[in-house]
Every structure is written in C-alpha cells, then in structure tokens.
N, C-alpha and C positions, 0 to 999 in steps of 0.2 A: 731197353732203358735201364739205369744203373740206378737201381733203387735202394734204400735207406740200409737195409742188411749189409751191403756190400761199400759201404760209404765210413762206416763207422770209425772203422780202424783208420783209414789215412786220415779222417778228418781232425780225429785222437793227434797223433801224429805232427799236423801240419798246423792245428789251431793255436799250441803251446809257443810256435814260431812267429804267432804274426805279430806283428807289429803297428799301431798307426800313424797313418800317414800326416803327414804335416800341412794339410790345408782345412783338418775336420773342423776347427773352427770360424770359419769362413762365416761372416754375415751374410743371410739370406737377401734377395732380392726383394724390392717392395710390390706389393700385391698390385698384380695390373701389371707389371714391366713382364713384356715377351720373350720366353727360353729361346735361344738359338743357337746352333752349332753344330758340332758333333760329337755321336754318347758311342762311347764301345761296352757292346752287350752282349755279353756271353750268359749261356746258359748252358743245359748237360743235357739236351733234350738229342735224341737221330730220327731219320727215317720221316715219318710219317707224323708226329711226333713235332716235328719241328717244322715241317710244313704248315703245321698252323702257327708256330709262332712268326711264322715268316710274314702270314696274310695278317696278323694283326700287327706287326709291325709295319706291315706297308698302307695299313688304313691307318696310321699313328702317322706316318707320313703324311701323308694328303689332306691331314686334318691339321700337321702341323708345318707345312712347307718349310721352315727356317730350321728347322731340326733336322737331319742325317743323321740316321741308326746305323752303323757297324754291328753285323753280328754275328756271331762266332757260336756256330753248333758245336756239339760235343765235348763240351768242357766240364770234366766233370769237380766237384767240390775236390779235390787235392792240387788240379789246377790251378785255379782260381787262385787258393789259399796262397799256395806257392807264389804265387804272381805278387797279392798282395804284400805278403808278408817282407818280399823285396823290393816293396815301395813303388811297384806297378801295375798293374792290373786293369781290370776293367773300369769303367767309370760306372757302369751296372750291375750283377751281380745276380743272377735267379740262379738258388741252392736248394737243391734236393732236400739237404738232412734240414729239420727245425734246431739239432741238437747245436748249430754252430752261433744261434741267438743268442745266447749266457755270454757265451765266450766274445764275439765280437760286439755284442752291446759293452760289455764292461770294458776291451781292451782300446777302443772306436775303433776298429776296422772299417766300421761301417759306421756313419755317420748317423747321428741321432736325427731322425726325420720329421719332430715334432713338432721344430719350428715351422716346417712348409703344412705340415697338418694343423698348424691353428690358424695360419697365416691363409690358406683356402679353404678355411671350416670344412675338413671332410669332417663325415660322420661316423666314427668308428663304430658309435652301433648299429653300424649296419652290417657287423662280423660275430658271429656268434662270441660268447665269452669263451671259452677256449683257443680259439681262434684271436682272441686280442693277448691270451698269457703267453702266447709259443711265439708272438711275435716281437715282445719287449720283456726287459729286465732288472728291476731295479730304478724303473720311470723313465730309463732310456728306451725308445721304440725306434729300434734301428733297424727294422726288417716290416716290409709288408707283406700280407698271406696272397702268395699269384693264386695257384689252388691246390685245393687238400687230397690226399690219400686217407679210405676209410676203412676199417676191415671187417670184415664178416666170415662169417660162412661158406663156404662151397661145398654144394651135396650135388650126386650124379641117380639121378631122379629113377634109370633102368638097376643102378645097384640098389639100390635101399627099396625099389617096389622086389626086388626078386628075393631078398629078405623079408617080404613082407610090410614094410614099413612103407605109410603114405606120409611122412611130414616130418621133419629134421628135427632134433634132437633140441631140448630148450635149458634143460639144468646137465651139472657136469657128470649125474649117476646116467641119465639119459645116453648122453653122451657116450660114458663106457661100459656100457654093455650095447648101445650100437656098433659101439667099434669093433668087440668083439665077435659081434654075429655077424657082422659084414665083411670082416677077415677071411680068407682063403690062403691055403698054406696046401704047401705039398705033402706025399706021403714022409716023406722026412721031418718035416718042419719048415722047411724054408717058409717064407711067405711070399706068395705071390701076390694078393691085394690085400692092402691094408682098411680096415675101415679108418683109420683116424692114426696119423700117425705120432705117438708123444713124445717123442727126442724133441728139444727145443732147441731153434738155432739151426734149422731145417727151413730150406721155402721159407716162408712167411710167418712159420708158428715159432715166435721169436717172444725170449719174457715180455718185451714190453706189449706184442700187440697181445698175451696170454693176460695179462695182469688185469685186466677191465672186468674178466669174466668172474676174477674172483675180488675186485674191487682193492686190488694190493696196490699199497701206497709203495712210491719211492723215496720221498725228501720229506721232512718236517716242516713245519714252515719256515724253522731257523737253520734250513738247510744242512739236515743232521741225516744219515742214510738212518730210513724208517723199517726196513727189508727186515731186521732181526726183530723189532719190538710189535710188529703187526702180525698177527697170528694169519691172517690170508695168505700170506709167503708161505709159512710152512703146508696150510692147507692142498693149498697150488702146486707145490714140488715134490708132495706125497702125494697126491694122485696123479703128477705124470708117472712119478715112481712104479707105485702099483701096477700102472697097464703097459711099462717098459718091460717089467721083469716077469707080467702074463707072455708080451711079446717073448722076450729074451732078448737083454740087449745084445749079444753077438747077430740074433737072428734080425736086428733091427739094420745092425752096422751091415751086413751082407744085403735085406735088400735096400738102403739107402744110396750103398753105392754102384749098385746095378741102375740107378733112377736117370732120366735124363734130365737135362740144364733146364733150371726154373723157365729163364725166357725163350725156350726154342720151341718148336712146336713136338719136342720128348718130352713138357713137364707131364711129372707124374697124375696128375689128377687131368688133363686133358687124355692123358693113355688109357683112363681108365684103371690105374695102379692104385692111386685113393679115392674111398670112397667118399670123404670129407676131408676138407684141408681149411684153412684159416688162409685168406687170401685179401687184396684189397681188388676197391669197387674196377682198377683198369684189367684185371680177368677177365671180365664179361667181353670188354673190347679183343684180347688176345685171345681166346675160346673161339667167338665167333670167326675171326682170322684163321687161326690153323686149328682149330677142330670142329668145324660148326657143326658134323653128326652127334656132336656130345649132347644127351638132353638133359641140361641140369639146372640146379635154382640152387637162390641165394636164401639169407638167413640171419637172423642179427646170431653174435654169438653165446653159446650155453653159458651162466649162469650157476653160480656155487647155488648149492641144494636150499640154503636157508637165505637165497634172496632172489626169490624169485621176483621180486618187486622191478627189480634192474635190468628185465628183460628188456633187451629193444637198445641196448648199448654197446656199442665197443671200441674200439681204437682210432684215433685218429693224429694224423702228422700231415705234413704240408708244404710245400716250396715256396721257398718266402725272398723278396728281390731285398734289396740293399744300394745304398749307395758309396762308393768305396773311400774312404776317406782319402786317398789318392787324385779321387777324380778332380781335371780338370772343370769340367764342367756341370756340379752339382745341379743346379738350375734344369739343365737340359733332360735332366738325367729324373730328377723328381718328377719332370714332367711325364716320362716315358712312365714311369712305375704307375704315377696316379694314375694315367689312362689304364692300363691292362691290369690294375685290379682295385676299382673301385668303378668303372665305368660298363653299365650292366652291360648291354649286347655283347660286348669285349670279351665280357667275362665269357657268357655265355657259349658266343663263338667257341672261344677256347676250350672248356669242357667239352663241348661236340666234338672238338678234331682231337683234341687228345685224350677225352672222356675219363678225365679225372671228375671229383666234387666243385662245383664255384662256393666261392667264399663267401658270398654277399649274401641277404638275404630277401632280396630283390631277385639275384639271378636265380638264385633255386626255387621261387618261385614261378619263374619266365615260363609262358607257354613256350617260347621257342627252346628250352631243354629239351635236347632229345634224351628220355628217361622210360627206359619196359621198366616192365614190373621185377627184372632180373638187378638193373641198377638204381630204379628205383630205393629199394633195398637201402644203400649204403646213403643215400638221398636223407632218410629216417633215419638211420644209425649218427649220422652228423648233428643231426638236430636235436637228439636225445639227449635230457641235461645230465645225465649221467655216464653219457661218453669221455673216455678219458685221452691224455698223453704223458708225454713224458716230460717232467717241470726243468724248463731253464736255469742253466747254475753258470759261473764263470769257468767251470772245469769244462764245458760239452757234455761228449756222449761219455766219459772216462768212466761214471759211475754205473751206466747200462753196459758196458764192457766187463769190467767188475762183476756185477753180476750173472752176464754170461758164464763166463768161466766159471764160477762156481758151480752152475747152473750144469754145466757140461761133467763137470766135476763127479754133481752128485748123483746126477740120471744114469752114469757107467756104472756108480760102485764103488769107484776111487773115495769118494767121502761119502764114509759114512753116518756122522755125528751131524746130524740136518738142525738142531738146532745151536749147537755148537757153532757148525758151521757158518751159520745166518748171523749169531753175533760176531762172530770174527771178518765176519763180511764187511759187517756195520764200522768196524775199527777205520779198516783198510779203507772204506769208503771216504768215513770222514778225513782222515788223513789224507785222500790225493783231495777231496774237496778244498780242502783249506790249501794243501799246497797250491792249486788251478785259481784260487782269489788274487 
C-alpha cells in the first residue's frame, strides 16, 4: 500500500497545479430526489486491500440499483491530482495523504460537501474532533474521513524479555536507554540490531508521527510555523540527536541501508533488526501475513519525561473521499461517500478487510470490530483527546517537507546551530505558507 511517507512529495508537486473545475457550484438536489447514474471511483488501495473496497461497493450497489460505481484500484494521490488538475478526473476521489485538505478545500478541487451534510442532517459528531479538523478548512468541509491511520509502538516481546525488560518503554529517558541495551553491534561496531532506531524519515518514525510524543506544535493558529518558538522542537531533535551520535550516524547510514523495503515481508522490525520501531495500527495485519512467528505487542507511544500525563497518545492521519469539482454527477457520488463512511456496518466491514481505524464512533464501538489486544491498542490511541495531526493549511504537506529537511539536515551534523536553525526554519515556512494561500 503507498502510504503517507511516500505520497508527500508528488502531492507537494501536483497540489500547486490543480485547478477547479467549473461545475463546483452546482445546486444541490432537493432532499428525497433519488442519485442515479454513473460515479467513477478511484482510489490507491491493491491486493487485498482493495478487495474489500470492491464488496462494499457492490453492497452500495444493491442497496442503490440506479447508481453504477466505476472503479479504478491503484490510483495513487499524483494521479488523481493529475487527472483533476486537467479538468478530469474521477467524479470520487479516496486520498491517502489528509495533507491535500487545506489545499483543495481552499482551491475547490473538491467540492464543499456541506450542503448535502445539512441537507441529510448527518451527524458529524459522530467523528471524533480531530477527525472533523483534517477533514475541512476554513468552513469548507470538502473531504470526508473513509478511515484512519494511527501510530504506536512496536516492541518484539523475545528481544526486550532477553534484555530483561517485561513491558515497553513509557517516557523518552525510558525509551533511550532501552534502545541502547537492546542494541547489538559487531566486534567492529557495526550494528546488527537496533533497539530503537533515531534517524527520522526512516519507516514510519517521521517528525510528524514523533511530534505527539513530545507534544510539538506545528502552525499557530494564524497559521505562522510554530517549530522555532516552541521549545518541544528543540527538546525532540536533541534527543534524537543524542542517541544518533551514541549510534554513530555513519554506523546508522550503513545499517539503514543493509534494511529491507518497509512493505515487503524484509521490513526491518518483522526481521527482527528492530527491536521498537513507530509503526501504524495496519502492521499488525502485515506481521501476521509475512511474519506471524514474530511474538510482539503494541503500545501507545513514549512520552517527554515531564508529561507523563499524555500517556496513551499519538499520531493519527486518514484517507478522506472528496467529490471532484469536475464531476459530472455530484448527487451520485455524495451518495457513494455518505454510505462508506458514515454508515456503521460499512464502516466496520472495511476496517476488518483492510484493518485500518473506523472513523465513527459507533463503529469502533461495533462488537463486529474484529480488535486483539495487539490492535486494539491503536483503537485507544484514536480516542485519546490528546492524539494529535498535522493541521490543514492551503500550502499541503509543503511545511512537513520543510521540516524534514532540516530535520535530516541536523541528525547528520550538516547543521549544527538547532536553534538557529529552527528559527530560520520558521522564516522559510511562513513564506511558502503565504506564498501556497
């Protein structure tokens, strides 16, 4: 699956391009007049994956005879964009990144959906509140949440008993000096297993999903980059610091890329090469697939030393549908979205087959969730009012790019002035922000 790491950059790219289409302002149909037609729906889902979006599209059928879904697996968010941006596209739209909200709420790529949401009183609170801010921007809510990616912990339960350790790490001191006893290296130094690995922009431990653990803000409210004036940034980028240069980042960069491909069954923490990594809750599903001898448990994630209070939080993001301001046939197409995420079994279904988070707070409550105690886990993490994301702007993902790079910048060595660097950060940020309005 082509998940959010790997999305960023073309969606950078491709969002700056689009343009909307000339039908967003379309009056809605009067409440009680029946959708019918045909919706073309693409999505970026493969495999197995997308076999359940197929069974929920074909009970969307049956329940709505006059409506014919088209849909197009494997399309991932550069497609799409592409598509729209030259005035065709899908008439539906399910995107991986949340970060393409800011952007196409503000440009309408996507059609404000708010009319058909009061015009069929759904009930928004039935979405957690973070989950209502990554889906709209500035009162236009032109994305709904299909469902979420949450992230935690992964611990390999035979390394950390053979260090001694029965129970996973809760604050970030915990954290590094697990990492460091759970470490194995050669007589040379190389490392052969990591307990925890701190390069950021690796797998899954990427600033944004890091930033929860220490409570670091990104945007102001007046949408000003917050990275340099909040003292959490620099906390957070000194202690990856610290256990890079215990590592050695030379010795990091060697075994990093000895590691196999996050989605194949070489990642490294399914190998047994880390002993914790920062993953989301669909691991559990890929583990059990290609390593089910692996015996390991999840975990919300550690926690800066002086808040402990924040236990039981971390990261969350989400694939959220849209309606393309292109589409011929909005009507048909609102109807497709409101079924597959607001309509509980649906939901539900779909977590089971594709075993993300549902959205609702209906389905996460469904006995029919299929939930161990391993996924469970991220179940809690979602619900936690101190889980965080990354806040909607009209730029995208431009300003979490931004901060990679520096981020990459300063964990080598190349920069070394961290708080220098963090306000100059702040410059550069606000400046593509304003330019991306």
């Amino acid at each position: 699956m082509l998940r959010r790491s790997a999305l960023l950059a073309t969606a950078a790219l491709l969002i700056a391009a689009c343009t909307p289409g000339t039908n967003a302002d379309t009056e809605i149909a009067p409440a009680g007049e029946d959708a019918k037609g045909t919706v073309e729906f693409w999505h970026f889902f493969t495999d197995r994956e997308a076999k359940a979006i197929d069974t929920a599209v074909a009970a969307f059928e049956k329940e709505h005879p006059d409506i014919d879904v088209k849909v197009t697996a494997g399309q991932d968010d550069s497609k799409m964009l592409q598509a729209i941006s030259s005035g065709k596209g899908p008439d539906v739209g399910l995107s991986y990144s949340t970060d393409i909200v800011g952007k196409f709420c503000s440009a309408k790529a996507w059609r404000d959906l708010t009319p058909y949401i009061e015009r069929d009183k759904v009930d928004l609170d039935q979405f957690p509140e973070t989950v209502r801010e990554y889906t709209s921007y500035k009162g236009n809510r032109c994305a709904m949440p299909f469902l979420a990616d949450v992230y935690g912990l992964y611990y390999n339960k035979a390394l950390l008993a053979e260090a001694g350790y029965t129970e996973p790490p809760k604050t970030m001191t915990e954290l590094a000096d697990m990492a460091k006893k759970l470490t194995k290296r050669a007589p040379d130094g190389t490392i052969e297993v990591a307990g925890f690995l701190p390069v950021l922009n690796f797998y899954e431990h990427s600033p944004q999903h890091a930033a929860p653990m220490w409570d670091a803000k990104w945007l102001t409210d007046d949408e000003k980059s917050a990275i340099g004036s909040d003292p959490n940034w620099a906390a957070m980028l000194q202690w990856h610091k610290d256990l890079v240069d215990w590592y050695g980042y030379e010795k990091v960069q060697q075994f990093t890329a000895g590691l196999g491909d996050e989605w194949s069954a070489d990642n490294a923490f399914q190998q047994g090469k880390l002993a914790m990594a920062i993953d989301g809750e669909y691991r559990v599903a890929f583990i059990e697939d290609q390593a089910p001898d692996v015996d390991f448990g999840t975990a919300p994630l550690p926690v800066a030393d002086n808040q402990s209070d924040r236990y039981g939080a971390g990261f969350v993001t989400g694939n959220v549908m849209g309606v393309s301001a292109n589409s011929d046939n909005p009507e048909a197409s609102w109807e497709l979205i409101k079924y597959l995420t607001t309509e509980t079994d649906t939901i539900v279904n779909l977590s089971n087959g594709i075993k993300n988070v549902p959205t609702t707070k209906e389905a996460l409550a469904s006995p029919k969730l299929e939930a161990d105690e391993r996924f469970k886990t991220f179940l809690d993490i979602f619900a936690n009012p101190n889980t965080g994301t990354t806040p909607p702007n009209a730029s995208g993902p431009k300003y979490v790019e931004m901060a990679s790079e520096f981020v990459n910048s300063y964990l080598s060595g190349e920069a070394t002035d961290l708080t220098g660097g963090l306000k100059d950060l702040d410059q550069r940020i606000d400046s593509a922000l304003e330019l991306g309005r």
